[in-house]
N, C-alpha and C positions, 0 to 999 in steps of 0.2 A: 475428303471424298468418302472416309471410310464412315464418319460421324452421318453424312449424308444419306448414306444407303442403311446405314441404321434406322433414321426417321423414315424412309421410305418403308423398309420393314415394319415398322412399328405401325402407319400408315394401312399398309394392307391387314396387320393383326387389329388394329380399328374398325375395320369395314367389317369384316368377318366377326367381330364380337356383336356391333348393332344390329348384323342380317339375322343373329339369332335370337337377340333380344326383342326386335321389332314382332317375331312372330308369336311369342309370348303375348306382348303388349302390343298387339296390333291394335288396341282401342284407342290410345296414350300419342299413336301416331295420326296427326293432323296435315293430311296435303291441302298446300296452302295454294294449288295452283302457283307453285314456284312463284311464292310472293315472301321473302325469309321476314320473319317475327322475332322478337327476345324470346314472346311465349314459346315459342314452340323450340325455340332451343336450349329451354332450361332440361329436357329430356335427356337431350342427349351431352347436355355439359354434367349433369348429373352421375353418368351411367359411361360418362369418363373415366371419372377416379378408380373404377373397377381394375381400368388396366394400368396401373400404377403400381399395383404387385406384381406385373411380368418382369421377369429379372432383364429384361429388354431395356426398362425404363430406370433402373433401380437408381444409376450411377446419373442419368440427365436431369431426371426430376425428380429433385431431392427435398422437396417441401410439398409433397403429397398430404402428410396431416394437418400444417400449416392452412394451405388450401382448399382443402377438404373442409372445416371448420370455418373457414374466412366467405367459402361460397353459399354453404347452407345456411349460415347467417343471414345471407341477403336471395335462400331461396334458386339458388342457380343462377342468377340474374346475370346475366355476362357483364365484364366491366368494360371491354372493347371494342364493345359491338357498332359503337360509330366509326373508329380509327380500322377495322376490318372488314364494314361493309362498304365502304363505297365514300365515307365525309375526308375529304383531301385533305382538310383541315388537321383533324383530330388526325389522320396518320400520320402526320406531317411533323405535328408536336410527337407522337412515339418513337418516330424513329430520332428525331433530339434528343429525346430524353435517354436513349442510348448511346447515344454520339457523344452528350455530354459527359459519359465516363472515360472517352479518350482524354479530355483536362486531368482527369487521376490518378491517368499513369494506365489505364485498362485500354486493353483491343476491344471497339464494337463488335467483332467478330466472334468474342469469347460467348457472347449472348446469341448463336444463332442468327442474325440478322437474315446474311445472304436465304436459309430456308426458311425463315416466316416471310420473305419477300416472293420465295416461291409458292408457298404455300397461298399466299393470300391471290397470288396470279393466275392460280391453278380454280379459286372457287365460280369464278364466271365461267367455266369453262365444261359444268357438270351440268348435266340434261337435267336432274332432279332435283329436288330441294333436299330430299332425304342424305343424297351425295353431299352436299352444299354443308347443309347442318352439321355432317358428320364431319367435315374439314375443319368447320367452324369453331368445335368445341376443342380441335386437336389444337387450334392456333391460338385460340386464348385461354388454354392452361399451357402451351410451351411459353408465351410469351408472358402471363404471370411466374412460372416457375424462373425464368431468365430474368424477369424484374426483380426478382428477391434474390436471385444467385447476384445481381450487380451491385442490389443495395450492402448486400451483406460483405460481398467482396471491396466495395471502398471503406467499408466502416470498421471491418477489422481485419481486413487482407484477404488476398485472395488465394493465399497459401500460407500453412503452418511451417514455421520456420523449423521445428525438428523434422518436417518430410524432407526442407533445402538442405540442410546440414546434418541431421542426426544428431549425436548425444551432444557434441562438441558445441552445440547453442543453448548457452544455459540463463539468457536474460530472463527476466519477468517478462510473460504478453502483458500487454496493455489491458486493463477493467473491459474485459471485452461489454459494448457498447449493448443495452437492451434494446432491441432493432425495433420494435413497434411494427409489426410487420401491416398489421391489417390496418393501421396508421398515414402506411408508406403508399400503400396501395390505392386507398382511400385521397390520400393529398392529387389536389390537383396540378400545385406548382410542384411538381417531382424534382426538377432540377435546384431548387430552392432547399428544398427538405434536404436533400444527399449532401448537397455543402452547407447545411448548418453543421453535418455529424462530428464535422471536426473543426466547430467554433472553437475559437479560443486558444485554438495554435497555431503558433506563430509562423513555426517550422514546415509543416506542411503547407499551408497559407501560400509560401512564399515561393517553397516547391514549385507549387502548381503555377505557378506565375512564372517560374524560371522555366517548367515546361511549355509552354503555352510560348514563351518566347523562341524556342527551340523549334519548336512544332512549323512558327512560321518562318524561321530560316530556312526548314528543309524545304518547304513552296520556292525562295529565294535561289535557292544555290545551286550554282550549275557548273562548278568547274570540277574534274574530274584527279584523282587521285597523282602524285610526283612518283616517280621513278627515281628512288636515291639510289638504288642499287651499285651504282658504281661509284659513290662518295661514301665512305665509312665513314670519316666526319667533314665537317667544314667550319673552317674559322674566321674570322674577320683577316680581312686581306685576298681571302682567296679569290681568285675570278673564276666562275662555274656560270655557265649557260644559263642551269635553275635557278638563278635568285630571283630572276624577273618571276616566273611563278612563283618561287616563293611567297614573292610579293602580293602578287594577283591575291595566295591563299588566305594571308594574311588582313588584307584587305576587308576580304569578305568576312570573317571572323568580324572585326570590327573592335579592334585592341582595344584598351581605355586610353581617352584621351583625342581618340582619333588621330593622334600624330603620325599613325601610319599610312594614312591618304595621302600626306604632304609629301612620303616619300617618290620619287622618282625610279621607272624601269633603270635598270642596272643588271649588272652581272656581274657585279663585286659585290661582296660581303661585307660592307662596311658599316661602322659603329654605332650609326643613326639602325640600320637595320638591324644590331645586335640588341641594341636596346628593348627594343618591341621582342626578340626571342624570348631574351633574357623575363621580361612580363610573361610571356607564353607561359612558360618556365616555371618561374615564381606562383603563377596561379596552377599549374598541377603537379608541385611541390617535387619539382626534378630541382637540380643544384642551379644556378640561374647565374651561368656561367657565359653563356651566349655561346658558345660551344655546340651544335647543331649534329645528332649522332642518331642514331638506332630510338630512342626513345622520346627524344624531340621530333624525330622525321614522324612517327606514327602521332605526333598531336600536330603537326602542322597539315596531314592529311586527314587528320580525323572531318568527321560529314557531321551537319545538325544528327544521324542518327544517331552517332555515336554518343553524343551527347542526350539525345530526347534518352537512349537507356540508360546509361547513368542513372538519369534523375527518376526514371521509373524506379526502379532499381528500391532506389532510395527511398521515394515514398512510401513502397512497400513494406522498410524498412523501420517506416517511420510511423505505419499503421502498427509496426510487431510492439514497438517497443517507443517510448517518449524518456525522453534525459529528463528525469528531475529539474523542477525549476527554485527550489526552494533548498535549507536544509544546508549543513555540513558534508561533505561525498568525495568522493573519488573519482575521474572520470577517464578513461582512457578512449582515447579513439585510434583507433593498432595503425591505420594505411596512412594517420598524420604520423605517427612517431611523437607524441605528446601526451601528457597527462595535467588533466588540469584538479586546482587543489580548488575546491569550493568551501570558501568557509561563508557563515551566514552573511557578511556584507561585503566580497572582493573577492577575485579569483585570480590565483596565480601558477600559472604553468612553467612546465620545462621539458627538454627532451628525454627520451627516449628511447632504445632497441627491444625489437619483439623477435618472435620467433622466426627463423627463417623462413621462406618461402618453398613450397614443393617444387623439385627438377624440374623441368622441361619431359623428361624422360622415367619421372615417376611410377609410371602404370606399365611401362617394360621393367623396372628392379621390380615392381610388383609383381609380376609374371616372371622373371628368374629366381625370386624368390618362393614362389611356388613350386616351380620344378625344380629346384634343387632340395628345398626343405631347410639351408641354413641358415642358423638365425641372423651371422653379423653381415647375410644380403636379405633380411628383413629391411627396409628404408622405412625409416623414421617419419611420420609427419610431425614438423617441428613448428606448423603453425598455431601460434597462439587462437587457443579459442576465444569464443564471447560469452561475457561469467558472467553474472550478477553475484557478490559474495561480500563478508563484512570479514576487515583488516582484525583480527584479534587479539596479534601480540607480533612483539617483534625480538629477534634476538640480535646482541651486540658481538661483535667477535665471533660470528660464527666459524663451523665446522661444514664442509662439505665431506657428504659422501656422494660417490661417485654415481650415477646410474648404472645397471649393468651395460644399456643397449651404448654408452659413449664407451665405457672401458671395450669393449668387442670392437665399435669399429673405430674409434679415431684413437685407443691407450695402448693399445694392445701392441703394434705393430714396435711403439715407440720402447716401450719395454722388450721387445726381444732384442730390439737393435742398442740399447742402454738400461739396462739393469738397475743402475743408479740414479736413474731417472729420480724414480720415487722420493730417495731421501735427499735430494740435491735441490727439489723444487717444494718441499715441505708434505708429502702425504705419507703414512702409516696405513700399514698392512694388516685385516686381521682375518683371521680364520676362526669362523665364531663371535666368541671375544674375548680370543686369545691374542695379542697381538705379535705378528713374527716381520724377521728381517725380509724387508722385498726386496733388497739388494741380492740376495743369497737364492733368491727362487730364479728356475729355468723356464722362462716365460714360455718358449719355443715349444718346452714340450706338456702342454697344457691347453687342452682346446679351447678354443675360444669363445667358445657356445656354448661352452657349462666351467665357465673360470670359478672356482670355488674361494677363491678370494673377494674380502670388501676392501675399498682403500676409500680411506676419508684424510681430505686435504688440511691440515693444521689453520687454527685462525694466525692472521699475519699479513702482511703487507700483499704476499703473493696469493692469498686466495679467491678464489675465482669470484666469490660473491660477497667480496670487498670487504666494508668495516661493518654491514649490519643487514640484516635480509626482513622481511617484510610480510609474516605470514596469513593467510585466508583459505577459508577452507573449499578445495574441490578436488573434484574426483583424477586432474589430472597432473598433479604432485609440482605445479607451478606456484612461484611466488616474485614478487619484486626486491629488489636486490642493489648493491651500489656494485662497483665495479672495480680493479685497478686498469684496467686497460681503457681509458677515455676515451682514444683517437677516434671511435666510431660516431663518437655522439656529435663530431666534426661536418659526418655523412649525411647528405639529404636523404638518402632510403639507411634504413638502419635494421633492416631486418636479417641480425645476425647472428640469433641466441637459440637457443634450444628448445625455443619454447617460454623459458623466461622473461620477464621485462624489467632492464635495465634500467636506473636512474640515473639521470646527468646530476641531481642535487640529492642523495640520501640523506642529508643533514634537515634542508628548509622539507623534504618529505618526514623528516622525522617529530621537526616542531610541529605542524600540522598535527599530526596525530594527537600531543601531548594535548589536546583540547577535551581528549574525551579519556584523559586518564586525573586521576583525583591525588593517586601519592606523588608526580611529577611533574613539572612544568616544562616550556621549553628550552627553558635557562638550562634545568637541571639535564635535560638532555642533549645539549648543544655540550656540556660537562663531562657529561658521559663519554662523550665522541671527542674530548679532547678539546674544545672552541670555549673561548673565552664565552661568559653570560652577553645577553644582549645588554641589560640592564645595567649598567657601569655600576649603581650603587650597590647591586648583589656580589660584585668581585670578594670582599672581606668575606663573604660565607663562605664560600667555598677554596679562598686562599687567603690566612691569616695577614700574610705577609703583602696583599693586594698587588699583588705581580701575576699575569699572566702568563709568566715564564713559567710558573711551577703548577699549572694547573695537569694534570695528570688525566688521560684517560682511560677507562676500565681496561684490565689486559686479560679479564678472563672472558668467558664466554654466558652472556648475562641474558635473561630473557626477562621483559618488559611486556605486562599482560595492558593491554587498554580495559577501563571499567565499562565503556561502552564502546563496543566494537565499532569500526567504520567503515559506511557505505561505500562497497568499488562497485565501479561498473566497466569491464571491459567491450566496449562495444567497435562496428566496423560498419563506417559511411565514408562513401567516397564522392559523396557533393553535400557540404556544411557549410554553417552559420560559425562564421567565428562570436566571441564576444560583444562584436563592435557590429555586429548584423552584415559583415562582410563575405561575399559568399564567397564558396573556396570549390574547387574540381580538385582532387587528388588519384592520384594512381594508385592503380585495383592491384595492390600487388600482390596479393591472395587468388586473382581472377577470379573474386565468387559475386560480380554482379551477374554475371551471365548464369550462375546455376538457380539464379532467384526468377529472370527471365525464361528461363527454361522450364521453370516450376510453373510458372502462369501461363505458360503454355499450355498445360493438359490441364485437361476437364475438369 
């Protein structure tokens, strides 16, 4: 409403600009005995662009020079003067040619529709032609300046990804595309031109197919949301009222295979129905346990909308940034928990843990931490950002040291209550770099918010970031890392670290590298880490005695530079192509498809 009564504004500062021009140029004005002409409305399409500097317009019509340049070329000539006077035809095609951005993932809406539909309602209804003209000109520069806000917004988004996110998004944009504007405007088949822009990928291609299939399930679906509220979970055997809906919901979905038609109403939770969960499951990468709880109830209600954003979402996503198809690289995709290894002919993945995910209750410690002022109720955001960065070197046997923000809130507590902590689990204390006994310090009485101590953990079996860490350079002191503690890599969400990303294989992630180093190979690095050669015939190099019992690995702390660094890419989609062009739904466990949705909301 409020964007509304803006054009309306803008509307009457129109009227009021031509009542004084006309009297100037009262020659230039031709009554045509209310008969509308192109000629006589290149005047006042001309004498437009004047009010394109009222800071009224600044932020709606944002291709003023563009069209300014694009009209005088052709003289003022209107382009839409059939589709706005009166040929059903030709408006018929305009308003397509805006609808067809809804296949892209775009609201028609975002282009004004509903007020050019007013507008254009409102021009039969003016006693004078001078009225009429004056409408005229307003409605074919807002619906030029909306044609090139639509073009521009499928060909390289409709939002900059540092506005969604801020610093923490640090991918490459995509070769933002040379739009050809006056090209675009010029084409007759518009809807043809907008999906050439993104010939040639795959990804997006198939997007929009996957929307478009969404699009028409939400026309289909008519049943309304389950009420679990009073099942915390449900398991095979139980007998619950809801399964019959269940089923119903199920149904509709339309599982693969279709085996879930053949099923029959019930109200037992039985293994033929677990099966079809357990698929649910498995495709938006929950544990696929058949186990029915808090995070399965919300996909089995989920609606074609939930799904048609998603895949916006991701388009969007998919305008910002495109995965390499070629080349040696690194890829992570943080909401699967995987990283895959690209070498130039095969790709090989494994898991992973990423940073934790923010509270529920994040933006209240953020507001207690305001008014209070201290730092260890500062909350951490421990989610892994999206980097684009090259792998440089990596060290074997590392050292950690501590962060201050983990020593304050999770070390702190542990040392007041065990003193001995420290030397009991392998870390060294130092002041400076002097180093002193942490056993002997009274942690109790040392604030916690300015500890003037570093502790850095010993390399060994017990250290946190395992036998070898993984360095790249960015601004938020993260790296990949192996681990002693596996159990998590057992987990279907894995979002447990600090920000870090953990490797299920730091070994086959270490050979990989060894491709783009010249004094090592992966033998020699599997050596390193203590693993016999792949090579059987290399064993005699490295062990005289060709026994793999005595192959020894480094016990100091050794750092390995790569000659040519390696492409990572940390990136975050939560509807993908796996390898085999298998499409995947995954859980937002970040919740940031919705700040991307929110984004393409405003103007």
């Amino acid at each position: 409403m409020a964007r509304f009564q803006k054009y309306l504004l803008f509307a009457l500062l129109t009227t009021a600009f031509f009542s004084a021009c006309e009297e100037e140029k009262k020659e230039v004005i031709v009554d045509t005995g209310f008969v509308l002409t192109q000629d006589s409305m290149t005047f006042y399409l001309e004498h437009q662009f004047d009010l394109w500097n009222s800071i009224l317009c600044q932020d709606e019509l944002r291709y003023m020079d563009t069209l300014r340049s694009y009209y005088r070329a052709r003289n003022f000539k209107p382009l839409w003067w059939d589709a706005i006077t009166g040929d059903s035809t030709s408006w018929s095609n305009l308003q397509l040619t805006f609808a067809h951005s809804v296949s892209h993932g775009m609201d028609y809406r975002f282009y004004h529709i509903p007020l050019v539909e007013y507008y254009k309602s409102e021009i039969d209804s003016f006693e004078t032609s001078k009225e009429s003209y004056r409408r005229l000109a307003e409605l074919e520069l807002i619906i030029s300046n909306n044609m090139l806000r639509m073009y521009e917004d499928i060909a390289n988004g409709r939002t900059k990804p540092r506005d969604v996110y801020g610093y923490t998004y640090m991918l490459p944009a995509n070769n933002r595309k040379k739009l050809g504007f006056e090209d675009f405007l010029d084409e007759k088949e518009k809807n043809h031109f907008i999906d050439n822009i993104h010939h040639g990928d795959t990804t997006y291609t198939e997007l929009r197919s996957v929307l478009t299939y969404y699009l028409k399930k939400k026309i289909e679906a008519r049943s309304s949301a389950i009420d679990f509220s009073e099942y915390p979970k449900i398991e095979v055997g139980d007998t619950i009222p809801l399964i019959s809906e269940v089923i119903a919901k199920l149904k509709e979905k339309n599982l693969p295979d279709k085996e879930i038609q053949d099923i029959a109403d019930t109200t037992i939770y039985t293994k033929e129905l677990a099966v079809q969960i357990k698929r649910l499951q498995e495709k938006y990468s929950l544990t696929p346990d058949g186990i029915m709880g808090y995070k399965t109830y919300k996909l089995i209600n989920a609606t074609p909308n939930d799904n048609i954003d998603q895949v916006k979402a991701n388009l969007e996503r998919q305008r910002w940034f495109k995965k390499p198809k070629e080349g040696a690289f690194v890829y992570i995709n943080l909401p699967v928990y995987e990283v895959d290894l690209h070498w130039e002919d095969s790709t090989k993945n494994m898991r992973v843990c990423i940073g934790k995910n923010l509270p529920d209750n994040y933006d209240n410690m953020v507001r207690e931490y305001t008014d209070s002022g201290w730092l260890h109720k500062l909350p951490k955001n421990m989610e892994t950002p999206q980097i684009a960065s090259k792998i440089s070197y990596m060290v074997i046997n590392p050292t950690w040291t501590i962060p201050y923000s983990i020593i304050r809130r999770e070390m702190w507590w542990k040392l007041v209550r065990d003193p001995a902590y420290l030397s009991r689990t392998g870390y060294k204390v130092y002041r400076g770099k002097e180093e002193v006994n942490g056993d002997t310090i009274q942690w109790g009485k040392i604030n916690r918010n300015r500890i003037p101590y570093q502790i850095v953990q010993n390399p060994g079996p017990k250290n946190s970031l395992g036998t070898v860490k993984y360095i790249f350079s960015n601004p938020f002191s993260i790296y990949l890392h192996d681990t002693p503690s596996k159990k998590a890599f057992k987990r279907t969400q894995r979002a447990v670290s600090h920000g870090c990303v953990r490797l299920q294989d730091p070994i086959l992630f270490g050979e990989f590298l060894m491709q783009n180093s010249k004094e090592y190979d992966s033998d020699d690095f599997r050596v390193m880490m203590g693993y016999p050669p792949i090579d059987p015939e290399r064993l005699e190099e490295y062990d005289p005695l060709d026994s793999t019992a005595l192959i020894q690995k480094l016990d100091t702390t050794t750092l390995v530079r790569l000659d040519k660094p390696m492409d990572l890419y940390l990136d975050y989609r939560t509807v993908y192509y796996d390898e085999d062009w298998k499409l995947h739904f995954c859980y937002d466990i970040y919740d940031q498809n919705k700040l991307i949705l929110r984004a393409m909301e405003k103007p």
